[in-house]
Phi, psi and omega in degrees: 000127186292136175300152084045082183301140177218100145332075167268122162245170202221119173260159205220140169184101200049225184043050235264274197320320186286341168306278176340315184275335175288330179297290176327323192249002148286280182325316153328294183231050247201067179246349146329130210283125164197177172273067189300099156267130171256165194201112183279134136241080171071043192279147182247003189237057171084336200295325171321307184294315177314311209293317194298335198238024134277126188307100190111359208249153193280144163221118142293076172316124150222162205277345192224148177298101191228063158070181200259311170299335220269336200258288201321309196306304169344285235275315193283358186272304172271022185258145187264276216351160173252338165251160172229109177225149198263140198230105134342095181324319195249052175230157182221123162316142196215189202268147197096328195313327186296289188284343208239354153281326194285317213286341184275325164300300166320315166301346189207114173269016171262324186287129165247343171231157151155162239221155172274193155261190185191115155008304158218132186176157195272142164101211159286320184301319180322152160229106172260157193011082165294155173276336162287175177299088185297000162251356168256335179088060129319135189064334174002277199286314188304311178304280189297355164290277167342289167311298163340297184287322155300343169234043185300138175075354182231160201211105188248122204282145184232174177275346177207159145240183172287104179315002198266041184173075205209121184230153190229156126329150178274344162296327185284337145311351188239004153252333188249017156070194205248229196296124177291097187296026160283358180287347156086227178286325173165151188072140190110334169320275204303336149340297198256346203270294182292010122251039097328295163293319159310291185293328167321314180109017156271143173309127163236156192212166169269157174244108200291332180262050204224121193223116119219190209250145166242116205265003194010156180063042147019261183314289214292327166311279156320291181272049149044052184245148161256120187307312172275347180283304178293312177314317184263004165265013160254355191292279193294359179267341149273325155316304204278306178313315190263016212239162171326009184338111194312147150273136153212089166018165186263015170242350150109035176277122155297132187249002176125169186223161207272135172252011198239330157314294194307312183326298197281289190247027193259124164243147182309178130208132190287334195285301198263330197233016172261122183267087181320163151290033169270162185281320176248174172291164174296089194270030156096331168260167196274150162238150210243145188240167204235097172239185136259331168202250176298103203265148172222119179267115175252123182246108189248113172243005024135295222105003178176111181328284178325293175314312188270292158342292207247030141288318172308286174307340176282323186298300215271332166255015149276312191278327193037235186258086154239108177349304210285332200236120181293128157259138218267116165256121202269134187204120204293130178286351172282348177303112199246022173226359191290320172315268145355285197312313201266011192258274178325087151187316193270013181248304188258007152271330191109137181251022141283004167296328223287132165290183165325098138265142192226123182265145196237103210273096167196147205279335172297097134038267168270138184238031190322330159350291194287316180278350169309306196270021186256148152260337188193130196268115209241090194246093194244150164093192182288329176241047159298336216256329173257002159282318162267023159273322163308312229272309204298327173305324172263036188001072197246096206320169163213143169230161187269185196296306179284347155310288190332277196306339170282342187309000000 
């Protein structure tokens, strides 16, 4: 039986050599069928341009940072995988790491996360005082090799693992959705992201013969954020969201709090613990469209001609010349078939068969705006499933092209 497609996405904001060594050590050990996303947030020392000149690999540019949930979020929005994982830029893979995360998901079908162990990381995933060079990686392959074999099979469920490693099902994204971005540039996310999924009722688990290195905190390192300064003021926004009540010590360091207390009393509810796949929160505005009535938004960015072609045509000869209703069409300005394609449909339909169309030129991704400003959200393609958790989110019906046209 053929693997899985697995979507590692990786958000990058500068640190262009550790990028490289994280690629490097994916291509490496890596024989599993997968995918490379990339989510750019303004990086300025070249990383963009590397990103750009790998062969195959999906890249998301953005002009401003926007944080870690918030970029992670891009990348799970355009990921085809049926798992998905997110990958830490300043980690490097090693042989097995991949597969011994997927085979503990296949083995249990209650797990819904999980993670390896690692060199540095917070918690159960830690491995103390590994024997190789954690700053040259000397012994690496040799070390997780070891380690790997002394912990074949087994998997022990914890209440969180750590985001610098964190692999999923695509069910549990299409029910409790990926990061709540009031968490900003980064922590406490992968937190609130793994009790979600708890209450949900899904397993999150460690997979111990799953080993990768981790040199941490990067990012945060390199763009010069403070790191205790940034935990607690996301500290408090997840107490407030769980809460939660802090351990802290007697100079008042948070040393952590019991998730297995929310877990026990915490219920899912969608309205409240389902996250969309926008990169930031919703600042209120709208986008206004030029119509006659009733606007319905497709937004094709796919990513594949064929797919957008023939979403186009299923839209446009359902809806045809009907007075009351516009159809939006939202279009990537990079996008070089969306354009065509509807030119070929007004040659060979006519363009009185054609409904109202309005073309809508903008490079974000998630467009809540647009979907704000819709009655109704028209959803194809590789991000159908998180175009239509947004629409519910802004509460907006959604249907795929071929509904519409059966209609």
């Amino acid at each position: 039986m053929t693997a899985p497609l697995t979507s590692i996405v990786i958000l990058t904001h500068n640190e262009l050599e550790y990028t490289r060594r994280c690629v490097a050590s994916i291509q490496a050990n890596t024989p599993e069928p997968h995918e490379l996303v990339f989510v750019d947030n303004a990086s300025t020392d070249g990383t963009l341009e590397y990103l750009r000149a790998l062969p195959g690999a999906v890249v998301i540019a953005n002009e401003q940072n926007l944080g870690f949930g918030g970029g992670c979020n891009q990348g799970l929005a355009v990921a085809r995988g049926e798992r998905l994982l997110l990958l830490n830029n300043d980690t490097v893979a090693t042989p097995g790491w991949l597969s011994a995360m997927l085979e503990a998901l296949d083995r249990d079908t209650r797990l819904g996360i999980v993670g390896p162990r690692s060199n540095s990381v917070a918690g159960a995933q830690r491995v103390e005082a590994v024997t190789y060079d954690e700053d040259s990686l000397d012994g690496l392959t040799a070390y997780s090799g070891r380690w790997a074999l002394g912990h074949v099979g087994e998997v022990t469920l914890t209440p969180r693992v750590i985001g610098f490693c964190l692999l999923m099902r695509r069910e549990v994204l299409t029910q409790i959705g990926g990061f709540d971005v009031r968490f900003g540039i980064g922590n406490f996310e992968d937190d609130d992201l793994c009790i979600r999924a708890g209450v949900a009722g899904w397993g999150v688990g460690i997979a111990h013969d799953s080993f990768v290195h981790h040199f941490g905190s990067r990012t945060f390192t390199g763009a010069r954020v403070n790191y205790t300064a940034q935990m607690e003021s996301n500290w408090d926004r997840f107490a407030s969201k769980w809460d939660a009540v802090g351990v802290r010590n007697g100079e008042g360091q948070l040393l952590g709090y019991d998730p297995a207390g929310i877990l026990e009393r915490a219920r899912f509810e969608p309205a409240r613990h389902y996250a969309p796949l926008v990169a930031r929160p919703y600042a209120g505005e709208t986008a206004t469209f030029e119509h006659r009535g009733e606007a319905v938004l497709l937004a094709a960015d796919d990513g594949d001609a064929a797919a957008t072609a023939l979403a186009l045509r299923q839209a446009c000869t359902a809806l045809r010349a009907v007075s009351s209703v516009t159809l939006v069409v939202r279009v990537d300005p990079a996008d070089t078939s969306t354009v065509p394609a509807l030119e070929r449909l007004a040659d060979e339909l006519g363009d009185a068969a054609l409904p109202d169309i309005v073309l809508l030129e903008a490079s974000e991704l998630n467009d809540e705006a647009a979907v704000r400003a819709s009655h109704k959200v028209i959803a194809f393609g590789r991000r159908a499933a998180a175009l239509a958790g947004l629409a519910a989110w802004c509460g907006v019906p959604s249907t795929t092209p071929a509904r519409l046209a059966a209609r």
